[in-house]
C-alpha positions in Angstrom: 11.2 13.3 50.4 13.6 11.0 48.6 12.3 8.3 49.6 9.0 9.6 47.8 11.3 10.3 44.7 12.5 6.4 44.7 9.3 4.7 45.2 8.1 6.6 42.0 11.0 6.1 40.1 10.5 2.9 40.8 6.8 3.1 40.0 7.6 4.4 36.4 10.1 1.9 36.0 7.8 -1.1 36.7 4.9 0.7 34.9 7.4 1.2 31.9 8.9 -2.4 31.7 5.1 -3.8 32.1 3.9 -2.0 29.1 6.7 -3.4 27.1 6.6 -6.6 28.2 2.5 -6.7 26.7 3.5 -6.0 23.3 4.8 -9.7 23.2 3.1 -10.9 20.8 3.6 -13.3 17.4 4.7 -11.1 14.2 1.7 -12.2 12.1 -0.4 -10.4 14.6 1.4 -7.4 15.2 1.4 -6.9 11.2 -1.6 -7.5 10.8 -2.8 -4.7 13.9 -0.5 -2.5 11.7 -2.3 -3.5 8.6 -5.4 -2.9 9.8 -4.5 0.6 11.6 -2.9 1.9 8.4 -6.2 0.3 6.4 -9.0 2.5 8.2 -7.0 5.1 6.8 -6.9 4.8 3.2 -9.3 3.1 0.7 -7.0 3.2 -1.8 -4.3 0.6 -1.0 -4.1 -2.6 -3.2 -4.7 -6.4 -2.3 -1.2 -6.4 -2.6 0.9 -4.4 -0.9 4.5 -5.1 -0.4 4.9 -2.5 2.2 3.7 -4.6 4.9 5.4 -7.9 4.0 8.1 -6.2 4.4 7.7 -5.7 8.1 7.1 -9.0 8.6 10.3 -9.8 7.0 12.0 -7.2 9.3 10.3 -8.8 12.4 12.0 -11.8 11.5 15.4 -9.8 10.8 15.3 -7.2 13.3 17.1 -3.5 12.3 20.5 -3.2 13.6 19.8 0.5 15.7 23.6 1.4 16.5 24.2 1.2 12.6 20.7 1.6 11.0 20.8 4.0 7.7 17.8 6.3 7.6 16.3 4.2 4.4 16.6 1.3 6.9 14.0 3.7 9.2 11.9 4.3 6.3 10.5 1.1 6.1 9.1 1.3 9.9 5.9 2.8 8.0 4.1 3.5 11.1 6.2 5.8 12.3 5.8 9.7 11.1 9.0 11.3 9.1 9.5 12.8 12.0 9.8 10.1 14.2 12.2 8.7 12.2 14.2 11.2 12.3 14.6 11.9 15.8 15.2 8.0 15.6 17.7 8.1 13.5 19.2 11.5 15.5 19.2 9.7 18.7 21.0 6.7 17.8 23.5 8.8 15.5 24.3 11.1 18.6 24.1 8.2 21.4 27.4 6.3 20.8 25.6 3.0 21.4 21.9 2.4 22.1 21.6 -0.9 24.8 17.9 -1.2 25.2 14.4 -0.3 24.5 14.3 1.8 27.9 16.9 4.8 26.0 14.8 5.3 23.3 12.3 6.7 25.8 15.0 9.7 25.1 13.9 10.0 21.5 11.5 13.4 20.9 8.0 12.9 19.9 8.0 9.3 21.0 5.0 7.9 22.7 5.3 4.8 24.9 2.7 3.0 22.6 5.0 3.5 19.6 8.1 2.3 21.5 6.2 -0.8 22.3 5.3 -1.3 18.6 8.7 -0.1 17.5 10.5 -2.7 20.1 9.5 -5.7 17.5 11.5 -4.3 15.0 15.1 -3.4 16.0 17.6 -5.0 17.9 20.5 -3.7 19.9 24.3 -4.1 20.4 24.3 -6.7 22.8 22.2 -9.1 20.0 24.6 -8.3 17.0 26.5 -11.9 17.7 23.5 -13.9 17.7 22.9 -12.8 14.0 25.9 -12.0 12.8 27.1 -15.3 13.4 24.4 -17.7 12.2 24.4 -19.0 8.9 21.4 -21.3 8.4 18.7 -21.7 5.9 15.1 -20.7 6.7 12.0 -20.3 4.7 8.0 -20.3 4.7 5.9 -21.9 2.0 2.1 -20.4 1.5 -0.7 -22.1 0.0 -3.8 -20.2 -1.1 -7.3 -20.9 -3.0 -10.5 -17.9 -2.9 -13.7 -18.7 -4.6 -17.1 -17.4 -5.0 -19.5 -20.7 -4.0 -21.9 -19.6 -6.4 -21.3 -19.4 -10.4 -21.1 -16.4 -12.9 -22.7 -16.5 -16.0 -19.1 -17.0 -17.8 -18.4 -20.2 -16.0 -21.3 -21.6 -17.7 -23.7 -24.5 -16.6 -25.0 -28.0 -17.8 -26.8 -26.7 -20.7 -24.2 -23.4 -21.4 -20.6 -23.5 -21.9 -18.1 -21.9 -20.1 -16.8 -18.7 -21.8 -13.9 -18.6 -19.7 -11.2 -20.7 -20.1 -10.9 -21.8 -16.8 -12.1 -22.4 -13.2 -13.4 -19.9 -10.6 -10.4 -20.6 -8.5 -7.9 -17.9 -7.9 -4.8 -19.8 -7.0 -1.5 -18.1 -5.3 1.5 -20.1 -4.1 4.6 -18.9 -2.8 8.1 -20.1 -1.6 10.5 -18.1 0.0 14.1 -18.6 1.6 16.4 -17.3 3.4 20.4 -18.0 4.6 21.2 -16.4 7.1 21.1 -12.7 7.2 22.2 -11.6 3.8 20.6 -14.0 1.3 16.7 -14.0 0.1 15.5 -15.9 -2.6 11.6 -16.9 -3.4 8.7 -17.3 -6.2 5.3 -16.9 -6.6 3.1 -18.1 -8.9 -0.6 -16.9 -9.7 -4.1 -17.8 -11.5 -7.0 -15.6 -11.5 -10.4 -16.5 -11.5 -10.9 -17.4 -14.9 -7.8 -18.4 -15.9 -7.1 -21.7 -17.4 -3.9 -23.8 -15.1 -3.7 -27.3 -16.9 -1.7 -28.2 -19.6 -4.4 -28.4 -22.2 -4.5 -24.3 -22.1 -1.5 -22.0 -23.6 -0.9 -20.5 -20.3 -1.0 -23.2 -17.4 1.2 -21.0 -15.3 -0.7 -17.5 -15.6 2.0 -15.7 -13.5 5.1 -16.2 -12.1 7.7 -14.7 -10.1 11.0 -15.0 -8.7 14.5 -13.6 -7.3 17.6 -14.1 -5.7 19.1 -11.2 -3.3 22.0 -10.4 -1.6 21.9 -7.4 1.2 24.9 -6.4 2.9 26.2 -3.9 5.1 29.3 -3.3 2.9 30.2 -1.7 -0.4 27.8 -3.9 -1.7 24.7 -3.1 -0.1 22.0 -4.7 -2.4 22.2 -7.0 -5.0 19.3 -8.6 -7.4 18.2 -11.0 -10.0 14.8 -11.5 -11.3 11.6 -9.4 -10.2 12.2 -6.2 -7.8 11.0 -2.8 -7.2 12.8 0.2 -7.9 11.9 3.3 -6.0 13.2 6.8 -6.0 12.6 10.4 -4.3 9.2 11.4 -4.8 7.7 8.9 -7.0 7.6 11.2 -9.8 9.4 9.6 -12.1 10.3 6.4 -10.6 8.4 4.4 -8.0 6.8 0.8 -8.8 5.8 0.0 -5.3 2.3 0.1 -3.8 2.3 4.1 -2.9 -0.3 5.5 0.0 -1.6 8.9 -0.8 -3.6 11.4 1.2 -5.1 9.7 4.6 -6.2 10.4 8.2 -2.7 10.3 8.8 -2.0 13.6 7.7 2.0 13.5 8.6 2.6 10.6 6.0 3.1 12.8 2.8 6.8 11.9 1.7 7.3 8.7 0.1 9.6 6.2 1.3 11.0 2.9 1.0 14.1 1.2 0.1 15.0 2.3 -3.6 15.7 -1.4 -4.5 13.8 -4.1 -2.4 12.9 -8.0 -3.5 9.1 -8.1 -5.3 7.0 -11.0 -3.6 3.3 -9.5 -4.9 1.1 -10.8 -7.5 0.4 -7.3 -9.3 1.3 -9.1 -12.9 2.7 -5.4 -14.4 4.5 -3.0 -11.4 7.5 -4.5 -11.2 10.8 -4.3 -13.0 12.3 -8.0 -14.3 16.0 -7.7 -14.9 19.1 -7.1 -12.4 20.1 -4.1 -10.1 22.6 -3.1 -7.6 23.6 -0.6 -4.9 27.0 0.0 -4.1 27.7 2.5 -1.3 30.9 4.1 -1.6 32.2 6.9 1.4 29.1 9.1 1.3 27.8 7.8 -2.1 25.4 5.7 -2.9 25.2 4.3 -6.6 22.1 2.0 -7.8 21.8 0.6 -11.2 18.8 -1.1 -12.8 17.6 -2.8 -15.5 14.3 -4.3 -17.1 13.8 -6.9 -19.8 10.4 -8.3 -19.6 6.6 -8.7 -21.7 4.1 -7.3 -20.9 0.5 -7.3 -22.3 -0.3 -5.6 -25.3 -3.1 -5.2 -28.4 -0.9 -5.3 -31.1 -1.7 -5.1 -35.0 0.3 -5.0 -38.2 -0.2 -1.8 -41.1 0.3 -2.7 -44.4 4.2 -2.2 -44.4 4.6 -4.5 -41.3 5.0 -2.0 -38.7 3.7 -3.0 -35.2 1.4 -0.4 -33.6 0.1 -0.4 -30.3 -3.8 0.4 -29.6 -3.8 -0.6 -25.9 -1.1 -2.2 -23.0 -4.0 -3.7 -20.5 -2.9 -3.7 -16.8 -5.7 -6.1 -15.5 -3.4 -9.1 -15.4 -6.5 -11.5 -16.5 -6.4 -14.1 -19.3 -9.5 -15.5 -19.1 -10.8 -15.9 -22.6 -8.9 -15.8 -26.3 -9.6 -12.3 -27.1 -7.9 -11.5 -23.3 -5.3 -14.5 -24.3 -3.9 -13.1 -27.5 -2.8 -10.1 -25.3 -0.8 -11.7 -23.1 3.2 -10.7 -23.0 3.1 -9.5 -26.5 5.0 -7.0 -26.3 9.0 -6.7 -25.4 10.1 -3.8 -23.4 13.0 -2.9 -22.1 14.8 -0.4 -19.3 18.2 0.9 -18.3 18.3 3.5 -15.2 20.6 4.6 -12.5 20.6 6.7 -10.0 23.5 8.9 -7.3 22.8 9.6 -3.6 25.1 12.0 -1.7 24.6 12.0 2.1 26.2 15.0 4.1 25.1 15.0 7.7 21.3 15.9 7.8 21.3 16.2 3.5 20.5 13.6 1.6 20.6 14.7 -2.6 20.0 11.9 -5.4 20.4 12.0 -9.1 19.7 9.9 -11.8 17.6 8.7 -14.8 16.2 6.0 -17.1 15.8 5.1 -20.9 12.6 3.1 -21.8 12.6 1.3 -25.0 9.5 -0.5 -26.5 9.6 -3.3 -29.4 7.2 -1.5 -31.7 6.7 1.3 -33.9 4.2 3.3 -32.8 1.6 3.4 -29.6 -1.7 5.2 -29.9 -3.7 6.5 -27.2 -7.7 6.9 -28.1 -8.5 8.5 -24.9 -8.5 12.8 -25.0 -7.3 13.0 -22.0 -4.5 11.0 -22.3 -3.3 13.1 -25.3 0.1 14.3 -23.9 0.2 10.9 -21.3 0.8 8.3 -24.2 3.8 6.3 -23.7 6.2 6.7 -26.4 8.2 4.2 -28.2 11.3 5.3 -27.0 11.5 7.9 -24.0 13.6 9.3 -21.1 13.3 10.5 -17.5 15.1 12.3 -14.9 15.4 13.5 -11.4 16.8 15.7 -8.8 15.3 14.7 -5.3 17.0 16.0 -1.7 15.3 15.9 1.5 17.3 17.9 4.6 16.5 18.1 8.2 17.7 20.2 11.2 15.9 20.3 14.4 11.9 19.8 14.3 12.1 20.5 10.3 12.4 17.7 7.6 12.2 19.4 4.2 12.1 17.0 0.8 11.3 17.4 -2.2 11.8 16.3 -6.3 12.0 17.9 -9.9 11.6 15.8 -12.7 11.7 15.8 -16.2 11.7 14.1 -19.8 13.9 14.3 -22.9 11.5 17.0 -24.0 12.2 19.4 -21.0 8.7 18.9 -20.0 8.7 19.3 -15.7 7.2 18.2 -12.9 8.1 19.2 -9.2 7.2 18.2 -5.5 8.2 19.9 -2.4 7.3 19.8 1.0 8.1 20.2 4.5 6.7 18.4 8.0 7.2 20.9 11.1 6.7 20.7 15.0 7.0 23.8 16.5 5.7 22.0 19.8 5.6 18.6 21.3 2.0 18.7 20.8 1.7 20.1 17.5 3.1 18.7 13.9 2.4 20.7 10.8 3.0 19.1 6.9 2.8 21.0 3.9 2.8 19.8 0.3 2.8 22.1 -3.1 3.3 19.8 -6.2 2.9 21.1 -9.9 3.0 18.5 -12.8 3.1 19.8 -16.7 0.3 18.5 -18.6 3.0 17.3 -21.1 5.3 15.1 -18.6 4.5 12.0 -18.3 6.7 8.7 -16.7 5.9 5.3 -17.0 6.3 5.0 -13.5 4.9 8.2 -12.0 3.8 7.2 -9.0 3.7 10.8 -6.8 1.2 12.3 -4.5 -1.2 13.2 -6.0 -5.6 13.6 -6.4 -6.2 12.2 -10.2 -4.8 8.9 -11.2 -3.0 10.1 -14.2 -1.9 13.7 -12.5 -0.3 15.3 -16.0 -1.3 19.1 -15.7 -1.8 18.8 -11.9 -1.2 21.5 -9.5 -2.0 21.7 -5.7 -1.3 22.7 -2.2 -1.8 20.3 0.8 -1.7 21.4 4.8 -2.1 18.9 7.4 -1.9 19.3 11.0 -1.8 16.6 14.1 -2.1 17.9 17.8 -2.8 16.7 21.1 -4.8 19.9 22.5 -6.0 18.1 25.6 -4.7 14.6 26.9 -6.5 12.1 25.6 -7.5 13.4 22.6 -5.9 13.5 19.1 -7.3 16.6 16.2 -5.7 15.5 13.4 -6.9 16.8 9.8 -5.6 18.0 6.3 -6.9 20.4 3.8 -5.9 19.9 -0.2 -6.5 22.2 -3.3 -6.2 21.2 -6.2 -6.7 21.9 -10.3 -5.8 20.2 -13.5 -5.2 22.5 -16.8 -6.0 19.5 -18.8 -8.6 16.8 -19.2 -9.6 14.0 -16.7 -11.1 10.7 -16.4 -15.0 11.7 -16.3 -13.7 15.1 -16.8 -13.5 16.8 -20.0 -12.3 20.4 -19.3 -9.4 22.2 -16.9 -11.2 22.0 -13.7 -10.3 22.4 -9.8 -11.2 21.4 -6.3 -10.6 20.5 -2.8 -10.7 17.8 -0.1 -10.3 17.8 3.7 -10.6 15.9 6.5 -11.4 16.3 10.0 -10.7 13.5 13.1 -10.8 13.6 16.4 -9.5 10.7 18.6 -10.1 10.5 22.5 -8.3 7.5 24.1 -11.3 7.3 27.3 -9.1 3.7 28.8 -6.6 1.7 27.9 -9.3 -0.4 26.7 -11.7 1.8 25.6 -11.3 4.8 22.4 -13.3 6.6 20.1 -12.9 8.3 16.9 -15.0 10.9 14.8 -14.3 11.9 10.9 -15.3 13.9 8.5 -14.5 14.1 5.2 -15.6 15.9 2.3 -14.1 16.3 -1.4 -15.1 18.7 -4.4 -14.3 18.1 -8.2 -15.7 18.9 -11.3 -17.4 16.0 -13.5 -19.2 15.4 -16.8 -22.7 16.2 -16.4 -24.5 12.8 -16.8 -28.3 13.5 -17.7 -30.3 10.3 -18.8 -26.8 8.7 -19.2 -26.4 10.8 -22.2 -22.4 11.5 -22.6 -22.0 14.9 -22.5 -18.7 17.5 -22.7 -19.9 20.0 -20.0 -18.5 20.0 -16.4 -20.4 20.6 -12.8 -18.7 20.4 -9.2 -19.7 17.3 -7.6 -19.5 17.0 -3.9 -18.8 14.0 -1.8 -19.4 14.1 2.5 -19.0 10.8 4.8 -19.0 11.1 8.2 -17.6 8.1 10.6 -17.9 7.4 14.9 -15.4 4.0 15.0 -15.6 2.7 18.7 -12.8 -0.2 19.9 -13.3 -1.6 22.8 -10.4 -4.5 24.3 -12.3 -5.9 27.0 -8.8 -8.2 28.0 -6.0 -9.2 26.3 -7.6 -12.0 24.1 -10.9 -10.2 23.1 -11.4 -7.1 21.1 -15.6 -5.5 20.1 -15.5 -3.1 17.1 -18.3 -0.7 16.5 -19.0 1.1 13.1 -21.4 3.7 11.9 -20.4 5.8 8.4 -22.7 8.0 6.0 -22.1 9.1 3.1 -23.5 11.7 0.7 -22.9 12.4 -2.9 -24.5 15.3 -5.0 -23.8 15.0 -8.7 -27.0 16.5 -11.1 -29.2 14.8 -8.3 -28.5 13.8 -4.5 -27.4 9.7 -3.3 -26.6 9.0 -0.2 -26.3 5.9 2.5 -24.7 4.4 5.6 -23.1 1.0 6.6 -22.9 0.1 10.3 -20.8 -3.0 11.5 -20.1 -4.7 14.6 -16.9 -6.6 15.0 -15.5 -9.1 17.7 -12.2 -11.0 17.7 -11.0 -13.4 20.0 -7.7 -15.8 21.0 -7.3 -19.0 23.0 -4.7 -20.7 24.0 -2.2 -18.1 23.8 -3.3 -16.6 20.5 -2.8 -20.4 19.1 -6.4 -19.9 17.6 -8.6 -16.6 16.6 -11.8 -16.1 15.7 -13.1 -12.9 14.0 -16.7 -12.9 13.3 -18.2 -9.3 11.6 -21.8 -8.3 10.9 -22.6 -5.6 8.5 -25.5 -3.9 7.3 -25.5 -1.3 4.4 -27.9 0.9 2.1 -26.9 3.5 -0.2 -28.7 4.7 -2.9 -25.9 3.7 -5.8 -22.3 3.4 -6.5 -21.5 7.2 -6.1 -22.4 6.6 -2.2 -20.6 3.6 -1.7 -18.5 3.1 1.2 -15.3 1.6 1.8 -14.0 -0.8 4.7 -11.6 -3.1 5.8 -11.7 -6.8 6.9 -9.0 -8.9 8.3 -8.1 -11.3 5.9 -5.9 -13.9 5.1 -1.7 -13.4 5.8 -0.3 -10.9 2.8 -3.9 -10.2 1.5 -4.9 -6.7 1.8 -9.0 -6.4 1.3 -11.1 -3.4 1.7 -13.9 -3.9 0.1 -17.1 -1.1 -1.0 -20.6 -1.3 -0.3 -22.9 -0.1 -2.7 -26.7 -0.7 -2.7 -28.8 -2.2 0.3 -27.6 -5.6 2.2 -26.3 -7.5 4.9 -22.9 -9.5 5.1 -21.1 -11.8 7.7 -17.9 -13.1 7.4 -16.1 -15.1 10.2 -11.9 -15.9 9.7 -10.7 -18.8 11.6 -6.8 -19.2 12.1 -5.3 -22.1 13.5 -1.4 -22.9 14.5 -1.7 -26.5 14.4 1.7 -27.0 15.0 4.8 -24.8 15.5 5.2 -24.6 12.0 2.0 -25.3 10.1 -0.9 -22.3 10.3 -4.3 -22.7 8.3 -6.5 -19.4 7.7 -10.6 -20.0 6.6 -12.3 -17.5 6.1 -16.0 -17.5 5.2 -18.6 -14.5 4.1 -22.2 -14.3 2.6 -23.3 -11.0 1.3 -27.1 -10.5 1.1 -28.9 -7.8 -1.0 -32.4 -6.9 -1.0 -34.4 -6.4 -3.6 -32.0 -7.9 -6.7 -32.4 -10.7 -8.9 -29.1 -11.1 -9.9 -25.6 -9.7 -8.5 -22.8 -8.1 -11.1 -22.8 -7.5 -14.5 -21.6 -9.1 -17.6 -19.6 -12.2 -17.6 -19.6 -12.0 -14.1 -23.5 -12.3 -12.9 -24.4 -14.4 -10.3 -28.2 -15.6 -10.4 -30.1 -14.6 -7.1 -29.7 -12.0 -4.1 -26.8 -13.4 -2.6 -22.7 -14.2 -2.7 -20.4 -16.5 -0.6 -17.1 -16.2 -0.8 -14.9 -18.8 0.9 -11.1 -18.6 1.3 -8.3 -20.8 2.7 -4.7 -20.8 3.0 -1.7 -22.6 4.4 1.2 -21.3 6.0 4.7 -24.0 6.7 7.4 -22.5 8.4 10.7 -23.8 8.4 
C-alpha cells in the first residue's frame, strides 16, 4: 500500500513539474495570450492600454512574493480579487515562499494559473541576483500603419490634399531602465493626417516622457513628466484605461498602482507634472500634480474674457480648423491622497483642486447640463476595501465642493471552492461630476446613474465553467441618444467545457435593454423606446501541438430599434511557430453580414507588440489579414502585418474626409523592436 502511495506521489510530482516547465515561453507571447484572453472579453478596451505593458515590464522585473504589497498583486490582472488575496494571505502567513510548488497551497488556485502566474514573481532564493545588479537596459520600438489606398482628404493629382499631412500614423518609443529602481522613456506620435516636417506648426504631433524612481523604502514612487494617477473606485480619480462589465464576471473592483509611469499614446488621459508616494509605518501618502495644455475652442467676448465652447479629446490635428485647437488651453491640478493599512483593511483619503486658464466653459449638449466642467472645481474621496476569509468587500464615496455624491460598493464571495459570487450597487447624482470619473459603470458619462450588478462563476461539473452576470440599471437624467430618465438591463450567459488539453469550447449569450430616441425617417425626435440588443457566440480553440493553434468563430447578433437588424461574422484562425517560436505566422479569414451599424460585431486580432485592436464589422464582407513576426537576432524583432477587407455591394468605403473609392481596404502595418 505505500508503495502505491509513493509511486503516485511521485506521479503528481512529475505531472506537476511537467506542466510548469511548458509555460516556458518568451514574455511577448505570454502577454500577448493574456491580451488576447482578456480581449474576447470586452469590446471596450482602447488601442492603448497601459494595463498590459505593464506585465510585460513585470516579466522583465519579476514581483518579489515574500515582500509583495497587495497593490503589487493588483497589477497581476488575470487573476480574480480573490485570488489575489489568498495570494497575498498565503505569502503573508508563510514566513518565506521558496518555489512555485507552495503556492499549490494557495485557495482557489488552479494549476493553469500557477503556470501563468510563475512568469511573474520571483522568490527568496533570486533576491541577490536583482538586488545586486545595477546595469542599464532598454528597448527602442519603431512603428508605421497605413491604409494602401487613399481617402478623399489626402487628395489626388488633380485635388489637393485637405489634410495637412501624410496617411502615415507614426509611433516611436524609447525606454530605459537601471537596474531595478530607475525607469525613464518617451514616445512620440503622428496620426494619420497629421503634418511631421518642419514646414507645418506641429512637426512633433505628440510627445511623451518621464523619469521614475520605485523603491521599496519610505520612498516608494517617485515621478517627473507624464503618469497616471489612480485611486479607489475610479470615481473621482482614475486616468488609466479602465475594463468594465465582461465575461469575466469576478473583475468588478478597479485596480492598479495609484501612481504608475504613462508609456501610451492617448494625447489627453494622463496627468503632466510630478508625484510621489511616501510610505510611512502603516501610511501611505501620494501627492500629485498637473501642469499641461490641452485642446480647446477658445473665443474672446467683447471685454476679453476667454470662454470655452468645446475641449476635443480626439488627439487629431489634421487640418487648420483642428490645428487652431491644439494645446490652447492651460490647466492645472494639485491632489493628494492617505492610505491606512490595518491587517485585512485598507482605507484611503484624499482630494484634488482643478484649475482652468479661462473664464467660463459652456456645454451645448442637454445632457451634459450638470456634467460641464467648471473653471475652477474640487473632488473628494473616501475608498476602503476589507477582506476576511472568502469575503473581499470594497467600495468608494465621492464628492464635489458642492456636496453633490456619488458612491460604489461591492463585495466578491466564495462560499465554495466551486462557486464565486460578486455583487455591485453604485449610485451617481446627476449633479457630480469629476474630470476624471472613470467608475463602473453602463453610460459613458454616468451622472444620475444608479444600478445593481450580480455575477456568479462556478465549476458545476469538471470540465465545465457557467459563468454569467446580470446588471440593472437607470439614469434620472438625460443620455447620449437618450433624451429622458430611462432604465434597463444587461446580462450575460457562458458556458466553457475544457473537452482536452488541446481541445475547448465556449457558448455566450448576451443581451442588453435601454431606452433610445425614436429615429423615424432620421427625423430627431425627443420621445424614448427600449431597444434591445442579443448576440450569441460558439468560440472553438483547438492546439493541435505546441507550435500550432486553429481558432473557430461563429457570432450573431440582433438589434430591434423601431425596426429589426441583424447579422453574423464567422472566422477561422490558425497560428503557428518555428524554430522555437523564433518566427509566427497568424493568418485569419473572416466573413461578415449584418444589416447596419446597430448589428455590428466586435472582434479581436493579434496585432502588433503594445497595440490593442478589436475591430467591428458592420455591413456585408470578407477580410484576411496575416501577422508575420520575426526575431532576427537576439535583440532585433520585426512585426508585418497585412489585411484586405472586401465588401459587397459598395462603391465607396467611409464617409467624409475619409472615403476610399471602391469596395475594398488594405491596411499594412510594420514595426521594429531593439532590445538592449
Amino acid at each position: 500500500m505505500s508503495k502505491k502511495i509513493f509511486c503516485l506521489l511521485l506521479f503528481n510530482i512529475l505531472l506537476v513539474s511537467y506542466s510548469f516547465s511548458q509555460s516556458q515561453r518568451n514574455p511577448e507571447q505570454i502577454v500577448s495570450d493574456l491580451l488576447e484572453s482578456k480581449s474576447q472579453n470586452s469590446e471596450l478596451i482602447g488601442p492603448n492600454n497601459q494595463a498590459f505593458e505593464d506585465l510585460l515590464d513585470i516579466i522583465h522585473n519579476p514581483i518579489q512574493i515574500n515582500s509583495a504589497s497587495k497593490e503589487d498583486l493588483d497589477q497581476l490582472i488575470f487573476l480574480s480579487p480573490l485570488q489575489v488575496q489568498n495570494l497575498f494571505d498565503f505569502a503573508q502567513n508563510q514566513g518565506s515562499i521558496k518555489s512555485i510548488y507552495q503556492l499549490q497551497g494557495v485557495k482557489d488556485m488552479p494549476i493553469e494559473t500557477l503556470k501563468v502566474l510563475q512568469n511573474f514573481i520571483r522568490f527568496e532564493e533570486d533576491e541577490s541576483q536583482y538586488s545586486s545588479q545595477k546595469y542599464l537596459k532598454g528597448q527602442l520600438i519603431m512603428r508605421d500603419m497605413f491604409d494602401l489606398d487613399n481617402a478623399s482628404a489626402y487628395g489626388n493629382d488633380s485635388i489637393a490634399s485637405k489634410y495637412l499631412g501624410d496617411k502615415h500614423h507614426l509611433y516611436s518609443r524609447l525606454q530605459l531602465q537601471y537596474g531595478t529602481n530607475w525607469y525613464a522613456g518617451i514616445t512620440l506620435d503622428k496620426d494619420p493626417g497629421e503634418g511631421i516636417f518642419k514646414s507645418h506648426p506641429n512637426y512633433i504631433d505628440f510627445y511623451s516622457g518621464h523619469l521614475l524612481y520605485s523603491g521599496k523604502k519610505w520612498l516608494k514612487t517617485f515621478i517627473v513628466g507624464d503618469y497616471s494617477a489612480n485611486i479607489g473606485q475610479g470615481l473621482a480619480l482614475w486616468t488609466s484605461t479602465a475594463m468594465g462589465k465582461s465575461a469575466e464576471p469576478l473583475n468588478i473592483n478597479k485596480r492598479g498602482k495609484t501612481i504608475s509611469k504613462y508609456t501610451s499614446a492617448n494625447e489627453y488621459s494622463f496627468f503632466r507634472g510630478a508625484a510621489a508616494t511616501f510610505s510611512i509605518s502603516d501610511f501611505e501618502l501620494t501627492i500629485f500634480s498637473n501642469y499641461k495644455n490641452r485642446d480647446a475652442n477658445i473665443e474672446l467676448d467683447p471685454d476679453g474674457n476667454k470662454i470655452i465652447n468645446s475641449m476635443p479629446e480626439t488627439g487629431y490635428h489634421r487640418t487648420d480648423s483642428e490645428l487652431s485647437k491644439r494645446n490652447n488651453l492651460l490647466q492645472k491640478t494639485i491632489g493628494a491622497n492617505v492610505n491606512y493599512y490595518y491587517k485585512a483593511l485598507n482605507i484611503g483619503i484624499g482630494g484634488y483642486y482643478n484649475e482652468f486658464d479661462a473664464d467660463t466653459i459652456i456645454q451645448n449638449n442637454a445632457y451634459k447640463l450638470f456634467t460641464t466642467p467648471k473653471v475652477k472645481m474640487s473632488n473628494y474621496w473616501l475608498n476602503y476595501k476589507y477582506s476576511v476569509n472568502k469575503l473581499l468587500l470594497f467600495g468608494e464615496v465621492a464628492s464635489t465642493s458642492e456636496y453633490n455624491v456619488a458612491l460604489s460598493n461591492g463585495l466578491i464571495f466564495s462560499p465554495q471552492n466551486n462557486i464565486s459570487l460578486s455583487l455591485l450597487h453604485r449610485h451617481i447624482s446627476k449633479k457630480y461630476y469629476s474630470l476624471y470619473i472613470n467608475s463602473f459603470s453602463e453610460y459613458s458619462t454616468p451622472a444620475g446613474e444608479s444600478g445593481i450588478y450580480l455575477g456568479m462563476v462556478t465549476y458545476p461539473f469538471k470540465n465545465i465553467e457557467l459563468s454569467g452576470y446580470f446588471d440593472f440599471f437607470k439614469s434620472e437624467w438625460l443620455e447620449y441618444q437618450t433624451s429622458a430618465p430611462s432604465n434597463g438591463y444587461d446580462y450575460m450567459i457562458n458556458i466553457n467545457y475544457q473537452f482536452t488539453r488541446q481541445f475547448s469550447i465556449y457558448v455566450r449569450y448576451k443581451e442588453k435593454e435601454k431606452a433610445k430616441n425614436n429615429r423615424i425617417d432620421d427625423n430627431p425626435t425627443f420621445t424614448i423606446h427600449n431597444t434591445n440588443q442579443k448576440k450569441i457566440r460558439l468560440h472553438a480553440t483547438y492546439n493541435s501541438s505546441k507550435v500550432s493553434r486553429i481558432q473557430f468563430r461563429f457570432e450573431n447578433s440582433f438589434y430591434e430599434n423601431n425596426d429589426v437588424s441583424s447579422g453574423y461574422l464567422s472566422y477561422i484562425d490558425y497560428k503557428h511557430s518555428w524554430i522555437e517560436d523564433k518566427i509566427s505566422l497568424w493568418l485569419r479569414y473572416t466573413v461578415f453580414d449584418t444589416d447596419d451599424y446597430y448589428s455590428r460585431i466586435y472582434t479581436y486580432e493579434n496585432d502588433l507588440l503594445y497595440n490593442f485592436y478589436t475591430p467591428a464589422f458592420q455591413n456585408e464582407g470578407t477580410r484576411i489579414y496575416t501577422q508575420l513576426r520575426w526575431k532576427v537576432i537576439p535583440p532585433l524583432r520585426i512585426w508585418l502585418k497585412y489585411s484586405k477587407t472586401w465588401y459587397s455591394h459598395k462603391n465607396e468605403i467611409g464617409s467624409g474626409d475619409n472615403t476610399i473609392e471602391g469596395n475594398s481596404r488594405t491596411n499594412l502595418k510594420i514595426q521594429l523592436q531593439y532590445i538592449f
